[in-house]
Short mmCIF file of the C-alpha atoms (twelve columns), coordinates in Angstrom:
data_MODEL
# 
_entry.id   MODEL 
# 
loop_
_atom_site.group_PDB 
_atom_site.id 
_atom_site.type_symbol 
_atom_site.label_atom_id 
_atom_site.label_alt_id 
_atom_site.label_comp_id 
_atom_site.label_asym_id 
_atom_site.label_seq_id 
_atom_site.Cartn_x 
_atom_site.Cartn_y 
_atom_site.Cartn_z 
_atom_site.pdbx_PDB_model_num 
ATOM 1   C CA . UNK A 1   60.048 123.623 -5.722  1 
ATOM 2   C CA . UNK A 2   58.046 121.088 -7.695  1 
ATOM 3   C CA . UNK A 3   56.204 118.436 -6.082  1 
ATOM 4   C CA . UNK A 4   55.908 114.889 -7.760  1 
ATOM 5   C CA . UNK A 5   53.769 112.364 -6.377  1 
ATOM 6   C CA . UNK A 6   54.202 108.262 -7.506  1 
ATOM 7   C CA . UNK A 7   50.338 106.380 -7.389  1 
ATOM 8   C CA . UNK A 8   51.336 102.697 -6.816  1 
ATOM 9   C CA . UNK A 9   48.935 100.663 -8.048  1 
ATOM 10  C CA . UNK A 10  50.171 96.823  -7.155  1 
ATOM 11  C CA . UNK A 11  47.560 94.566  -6.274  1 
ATOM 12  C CA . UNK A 12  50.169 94.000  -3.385  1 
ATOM 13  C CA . UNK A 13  49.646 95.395  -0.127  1 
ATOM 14  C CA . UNK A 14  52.922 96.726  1.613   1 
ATOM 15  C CA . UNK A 15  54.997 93.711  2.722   1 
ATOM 16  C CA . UNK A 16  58.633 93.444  3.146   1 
ATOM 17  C CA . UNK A 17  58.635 89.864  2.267   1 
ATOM 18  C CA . UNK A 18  57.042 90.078  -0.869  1 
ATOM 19  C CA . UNK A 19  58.543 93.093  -2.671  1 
ATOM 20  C CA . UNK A 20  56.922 94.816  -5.503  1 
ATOM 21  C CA . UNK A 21  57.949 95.120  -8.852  1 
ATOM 22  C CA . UNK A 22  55.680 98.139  -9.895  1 
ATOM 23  C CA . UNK A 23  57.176 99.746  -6.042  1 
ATOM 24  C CA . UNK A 24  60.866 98.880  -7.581  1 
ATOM 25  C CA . UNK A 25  60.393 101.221 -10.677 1 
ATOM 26  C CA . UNK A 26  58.444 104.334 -9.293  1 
ATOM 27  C CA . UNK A 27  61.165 104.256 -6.906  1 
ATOM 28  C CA . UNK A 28  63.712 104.855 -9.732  1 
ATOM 29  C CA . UNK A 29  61.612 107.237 -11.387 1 
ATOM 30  C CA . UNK A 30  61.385 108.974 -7.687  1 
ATOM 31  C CA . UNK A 31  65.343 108.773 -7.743  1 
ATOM 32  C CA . UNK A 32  65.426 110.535 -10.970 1 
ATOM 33  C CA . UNK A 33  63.309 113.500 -9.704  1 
ATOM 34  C CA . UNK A 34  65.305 113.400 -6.836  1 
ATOM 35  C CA . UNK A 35  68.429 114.432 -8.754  1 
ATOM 36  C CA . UNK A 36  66.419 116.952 -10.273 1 
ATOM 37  C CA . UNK A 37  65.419 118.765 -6.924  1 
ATOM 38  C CA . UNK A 38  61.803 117.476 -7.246  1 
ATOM 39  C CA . UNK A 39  60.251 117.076 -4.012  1 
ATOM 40  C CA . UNK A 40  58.661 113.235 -4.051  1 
ATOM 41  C CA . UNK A 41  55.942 111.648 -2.123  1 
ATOM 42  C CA . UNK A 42  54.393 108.007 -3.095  1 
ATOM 43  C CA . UNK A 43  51.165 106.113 -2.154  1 
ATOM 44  C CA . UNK A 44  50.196 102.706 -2.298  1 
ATOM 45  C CA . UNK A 45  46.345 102.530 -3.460  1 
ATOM 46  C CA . UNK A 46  46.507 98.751  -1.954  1 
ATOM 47  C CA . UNK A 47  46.790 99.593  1.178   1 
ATOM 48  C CA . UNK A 48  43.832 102.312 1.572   1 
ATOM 49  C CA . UNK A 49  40.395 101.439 1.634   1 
ATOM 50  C CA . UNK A 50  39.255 103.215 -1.910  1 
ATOM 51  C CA . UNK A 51  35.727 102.495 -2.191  1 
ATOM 52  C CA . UNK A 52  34.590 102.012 -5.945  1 
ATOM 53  C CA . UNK A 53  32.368 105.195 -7.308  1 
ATOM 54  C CA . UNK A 54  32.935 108.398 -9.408  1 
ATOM 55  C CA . UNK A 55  32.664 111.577 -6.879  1 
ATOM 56  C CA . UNK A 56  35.469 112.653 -4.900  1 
ATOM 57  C CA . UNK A 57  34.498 111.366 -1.502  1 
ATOM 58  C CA . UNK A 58  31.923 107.973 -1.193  1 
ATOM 59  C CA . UNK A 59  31.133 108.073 2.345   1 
ATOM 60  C CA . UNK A 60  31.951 106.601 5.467   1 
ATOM 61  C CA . UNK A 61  35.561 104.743 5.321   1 
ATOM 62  C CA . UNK A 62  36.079 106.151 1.978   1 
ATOM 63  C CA . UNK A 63  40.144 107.051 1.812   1 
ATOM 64  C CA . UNK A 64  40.429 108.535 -1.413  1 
ATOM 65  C CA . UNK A 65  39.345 112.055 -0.634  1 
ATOM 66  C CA . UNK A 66  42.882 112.111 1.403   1 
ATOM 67  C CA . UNK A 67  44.604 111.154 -1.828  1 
ATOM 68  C CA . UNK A 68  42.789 113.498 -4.088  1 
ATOM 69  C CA . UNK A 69  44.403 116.036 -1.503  1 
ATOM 70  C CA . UNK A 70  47.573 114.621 -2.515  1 
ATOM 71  C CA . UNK A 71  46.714 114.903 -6.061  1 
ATOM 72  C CA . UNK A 72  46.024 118.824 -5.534  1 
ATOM 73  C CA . UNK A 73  48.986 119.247 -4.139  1 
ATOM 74  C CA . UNK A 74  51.318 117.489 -6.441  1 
ATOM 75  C CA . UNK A 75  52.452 118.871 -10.023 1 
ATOM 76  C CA . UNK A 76  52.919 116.234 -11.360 1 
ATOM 77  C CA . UNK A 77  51.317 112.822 -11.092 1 
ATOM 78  C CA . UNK A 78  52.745 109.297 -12.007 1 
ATOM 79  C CA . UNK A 79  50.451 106.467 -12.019 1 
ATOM 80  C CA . UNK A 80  52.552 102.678 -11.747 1 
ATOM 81  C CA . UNK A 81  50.192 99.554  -12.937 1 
ATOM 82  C CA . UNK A 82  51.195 95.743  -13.324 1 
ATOM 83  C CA . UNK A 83  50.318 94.662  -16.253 1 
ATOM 84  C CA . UNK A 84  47.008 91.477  -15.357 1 
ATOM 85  C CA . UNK A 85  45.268 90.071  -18.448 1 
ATOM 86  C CA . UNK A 86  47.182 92.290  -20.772 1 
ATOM 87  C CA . UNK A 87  45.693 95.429  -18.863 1 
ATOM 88  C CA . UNK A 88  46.074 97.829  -16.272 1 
ATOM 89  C CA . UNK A 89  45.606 96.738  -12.555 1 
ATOM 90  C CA . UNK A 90  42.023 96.480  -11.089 1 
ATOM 91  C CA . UNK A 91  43.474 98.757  -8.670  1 
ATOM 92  C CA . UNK A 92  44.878 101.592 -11.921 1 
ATOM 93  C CA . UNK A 93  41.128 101.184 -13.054 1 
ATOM 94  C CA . UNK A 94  39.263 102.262 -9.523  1 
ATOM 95  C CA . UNK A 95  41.962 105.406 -8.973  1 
ATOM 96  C CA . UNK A 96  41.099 106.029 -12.879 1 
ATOM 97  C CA . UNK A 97  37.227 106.067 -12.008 1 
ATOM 98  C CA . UNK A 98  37.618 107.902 -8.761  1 
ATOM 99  C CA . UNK A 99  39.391 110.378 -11.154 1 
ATOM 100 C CA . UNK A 100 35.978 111.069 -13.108 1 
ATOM 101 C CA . UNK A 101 34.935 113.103 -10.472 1 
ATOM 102 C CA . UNK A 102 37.311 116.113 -11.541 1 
ATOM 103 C CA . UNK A 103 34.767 116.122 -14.658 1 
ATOM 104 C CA . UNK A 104 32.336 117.649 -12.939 1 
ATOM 105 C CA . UNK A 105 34.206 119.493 -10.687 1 
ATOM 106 C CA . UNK A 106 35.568 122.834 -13.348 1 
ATOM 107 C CA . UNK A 107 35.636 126.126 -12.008 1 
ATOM 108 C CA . UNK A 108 33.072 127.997 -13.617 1 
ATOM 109 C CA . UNK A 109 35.329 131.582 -13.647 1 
ATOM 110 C CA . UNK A 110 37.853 129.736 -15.585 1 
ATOM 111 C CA . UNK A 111 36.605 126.365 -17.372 1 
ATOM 112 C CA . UNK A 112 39.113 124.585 -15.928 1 
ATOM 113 C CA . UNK A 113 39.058 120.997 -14.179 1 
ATOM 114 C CA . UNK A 114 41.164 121.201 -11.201 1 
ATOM 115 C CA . UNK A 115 43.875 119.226 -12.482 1 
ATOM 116 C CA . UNK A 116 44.757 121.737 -15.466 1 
ATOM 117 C CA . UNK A 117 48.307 122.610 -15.232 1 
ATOM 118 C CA . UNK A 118 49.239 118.909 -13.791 1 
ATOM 119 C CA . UNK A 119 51.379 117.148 -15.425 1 
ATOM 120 C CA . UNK A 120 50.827 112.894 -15.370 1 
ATOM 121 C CA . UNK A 121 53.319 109.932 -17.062 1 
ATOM 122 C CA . UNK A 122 52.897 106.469 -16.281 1 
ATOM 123 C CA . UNK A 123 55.061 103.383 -15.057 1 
ATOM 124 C CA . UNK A 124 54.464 99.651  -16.076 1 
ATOM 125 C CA . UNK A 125 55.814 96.185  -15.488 1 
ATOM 126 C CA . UNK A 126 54.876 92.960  -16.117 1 
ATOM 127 C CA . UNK A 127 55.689 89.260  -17.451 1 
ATOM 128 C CA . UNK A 128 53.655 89.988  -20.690 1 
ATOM 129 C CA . UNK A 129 53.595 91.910  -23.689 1 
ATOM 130 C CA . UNK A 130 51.396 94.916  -23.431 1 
ATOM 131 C CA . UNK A 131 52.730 98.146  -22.234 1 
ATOM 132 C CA . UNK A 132 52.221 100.121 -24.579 1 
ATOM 133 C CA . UNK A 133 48.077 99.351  -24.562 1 
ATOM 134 C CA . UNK A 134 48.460 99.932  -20.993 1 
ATOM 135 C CA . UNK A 135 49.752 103.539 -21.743 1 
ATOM 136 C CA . UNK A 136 47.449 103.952 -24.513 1 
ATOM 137 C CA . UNK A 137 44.257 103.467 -21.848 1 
ATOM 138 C CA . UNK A 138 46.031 105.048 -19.047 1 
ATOM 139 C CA . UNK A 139 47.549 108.246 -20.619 1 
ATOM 140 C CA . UNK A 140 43.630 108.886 -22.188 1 
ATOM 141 C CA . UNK A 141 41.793 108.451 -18.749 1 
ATOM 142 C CA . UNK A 142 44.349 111.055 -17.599 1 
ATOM 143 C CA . UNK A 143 44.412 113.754 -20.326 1 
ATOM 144 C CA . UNK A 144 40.100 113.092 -20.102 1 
ATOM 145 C CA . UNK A 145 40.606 114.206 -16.507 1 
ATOM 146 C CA . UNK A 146 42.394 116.985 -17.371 1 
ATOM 147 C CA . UNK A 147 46.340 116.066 -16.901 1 
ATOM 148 C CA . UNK A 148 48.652 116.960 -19.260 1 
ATOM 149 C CA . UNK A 149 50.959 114.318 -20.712 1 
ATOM 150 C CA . UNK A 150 54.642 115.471 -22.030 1 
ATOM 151 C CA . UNK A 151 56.461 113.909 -24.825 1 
ATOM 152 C CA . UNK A 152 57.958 110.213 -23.334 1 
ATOM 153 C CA . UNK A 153 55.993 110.306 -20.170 1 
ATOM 154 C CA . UNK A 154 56.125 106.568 -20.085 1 
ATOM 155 C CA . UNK A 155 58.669 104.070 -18.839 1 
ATOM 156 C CA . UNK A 156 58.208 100.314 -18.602 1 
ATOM 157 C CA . UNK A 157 59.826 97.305  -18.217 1 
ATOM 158 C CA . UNK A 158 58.213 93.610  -19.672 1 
ATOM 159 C CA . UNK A 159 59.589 90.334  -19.052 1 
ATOM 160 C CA . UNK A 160 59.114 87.220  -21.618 1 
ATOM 161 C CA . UNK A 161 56.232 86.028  -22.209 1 
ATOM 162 C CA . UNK A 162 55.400 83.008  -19.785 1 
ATOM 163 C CA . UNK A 163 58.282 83.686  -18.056 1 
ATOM 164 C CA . UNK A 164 58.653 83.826  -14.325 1 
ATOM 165 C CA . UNK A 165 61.268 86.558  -13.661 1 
ATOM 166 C CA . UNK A 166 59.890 89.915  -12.566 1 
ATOM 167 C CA . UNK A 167 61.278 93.465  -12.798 1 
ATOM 168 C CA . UNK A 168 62.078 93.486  -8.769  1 
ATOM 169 C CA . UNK A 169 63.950 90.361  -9.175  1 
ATOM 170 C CA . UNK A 170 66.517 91.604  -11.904 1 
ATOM 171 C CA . UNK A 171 70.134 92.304  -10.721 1 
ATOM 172 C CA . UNK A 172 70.270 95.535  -12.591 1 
ATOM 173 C CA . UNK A 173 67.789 97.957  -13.701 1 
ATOM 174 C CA . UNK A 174 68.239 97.128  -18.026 1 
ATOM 175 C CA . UNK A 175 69.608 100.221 -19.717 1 
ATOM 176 C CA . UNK A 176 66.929 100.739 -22.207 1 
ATOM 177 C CA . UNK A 177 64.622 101.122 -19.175 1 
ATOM 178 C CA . UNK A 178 67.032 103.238 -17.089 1 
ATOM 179 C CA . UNK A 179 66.880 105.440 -20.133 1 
ATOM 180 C CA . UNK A 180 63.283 105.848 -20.295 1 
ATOM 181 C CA . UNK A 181 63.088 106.332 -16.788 1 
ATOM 182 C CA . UNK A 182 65.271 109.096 -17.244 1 
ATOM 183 C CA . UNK A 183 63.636 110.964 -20.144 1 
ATOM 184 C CA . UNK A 184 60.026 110.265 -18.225 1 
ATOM 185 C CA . UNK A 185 61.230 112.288 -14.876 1 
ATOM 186 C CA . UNK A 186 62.950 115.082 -16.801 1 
ATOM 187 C CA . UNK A 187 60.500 116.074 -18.844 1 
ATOM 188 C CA . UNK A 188 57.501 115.878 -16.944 1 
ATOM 189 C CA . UNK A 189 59.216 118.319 -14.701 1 
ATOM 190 C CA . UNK A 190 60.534 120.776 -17.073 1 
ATOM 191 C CA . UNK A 191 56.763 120.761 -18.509 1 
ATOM 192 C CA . UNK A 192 55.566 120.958 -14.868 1 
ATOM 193 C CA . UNK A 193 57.890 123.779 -14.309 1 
ATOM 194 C CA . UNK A 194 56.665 125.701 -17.485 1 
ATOM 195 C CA . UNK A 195 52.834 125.264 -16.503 1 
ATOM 196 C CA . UNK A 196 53.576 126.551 -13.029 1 
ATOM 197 C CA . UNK A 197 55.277 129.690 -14.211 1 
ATOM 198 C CA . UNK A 198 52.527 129.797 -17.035 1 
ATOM 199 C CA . UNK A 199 49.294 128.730 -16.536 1 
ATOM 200 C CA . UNK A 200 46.893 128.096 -19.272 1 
ATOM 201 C CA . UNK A 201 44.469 130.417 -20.773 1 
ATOM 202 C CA . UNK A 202 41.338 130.483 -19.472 1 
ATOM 203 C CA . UNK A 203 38.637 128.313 -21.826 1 
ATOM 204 C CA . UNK A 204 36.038 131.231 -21.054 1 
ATOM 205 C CA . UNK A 205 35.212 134.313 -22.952 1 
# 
């Protein structure tokens, strides 16, 4: 079975009574998986104590070696941002640094980082335009990582500009999102399926 894991990345911690709009849409990308007999687990970076830095464990209170676990584990990774300033969350930038780590961290026998074979789309929202730059610098920190990114892997959802309606607020999820929420979880798990059953070549020799 395929295991998909959802990297919320909300400047909200979790909270009930204040519902998040990035939460709202990895949970129908989750859904979609779901369907697909993915096996899904989710984080919320907010509420973990990720200290800033580029190696895979910073010491003393540091929480993100427990998500690169997580990471390992998964086959394919989703990353949700808010959109803030026209960019990715402050939050979407220290998981991407922590990330820089894998780098350095390629297995000699085969050249590979460890996330080869991983497959990684991304989830936005906000009240601006912008999504697409947020892909742009999202989907390149990933693939420099070593993720691999399918065609589609991106769903969002942007309100107008100035406005004061967010995604989680919406009676319905809008079709043209729904449908790009749909493409997003089926093919990053048929590509997910075809790395596991084939990995890629090793880079040496």
């Amino acid at each position: 079975m395929l295991q998909a894991l959802t990297l919320n990345c909300t400047l909200k911690r979790s909270d009930p009574a204040s519902p998040s709009s990035t939460a709202r849409l990895l949970g129908e990308v989750e859904a979609e998986w779901r369907r697909l007999g993915v096996a899904v687990e989710s984080i919320r970076a907010a509420d973990l104590n990720l200290l800033p830095g580029v190696s895979s464990d910073e010491g003393e209170g540091d929480e993100w070696p427990a998500v690169r676990r997580r990471i390992m584990d998964a086959d394919i990774l989703v990353i949700g941002t808010p959109i803030w300033l026209g960019q990715p969350s402050s939050i979407c930038k220290r998981v991407l640094e922590r990330m820089d780590a894998f780098i350095s961290e390629v297995d000699e026998a085969t050249g590979y980082m460890p996330t080869y074979g991983k497959v990684a789309g991304v989830a936005v929202v906000g009240n601006e335009d912008g999504a697409h730059h947020v892909c742009a610098e999202v989907f390149q920190a990933l693939v420099d990582v070593g993720f691999t990114v399918p065609a589609s892997a991106s769903t969002y959802w942007v309100g107008e500009a100035m406005g004061s309606t967010n995604y989680v607020d919406l009676e319905r999820t809008p079709e043209k999102t729904a449908g790009t929420t749909r493409t997003l979880a089926r093919l990053t798990a048929h590509l997910a399926g075809l790395l596991k059953a084939s990995a890629y070549p090793s880079t040496k020799g």
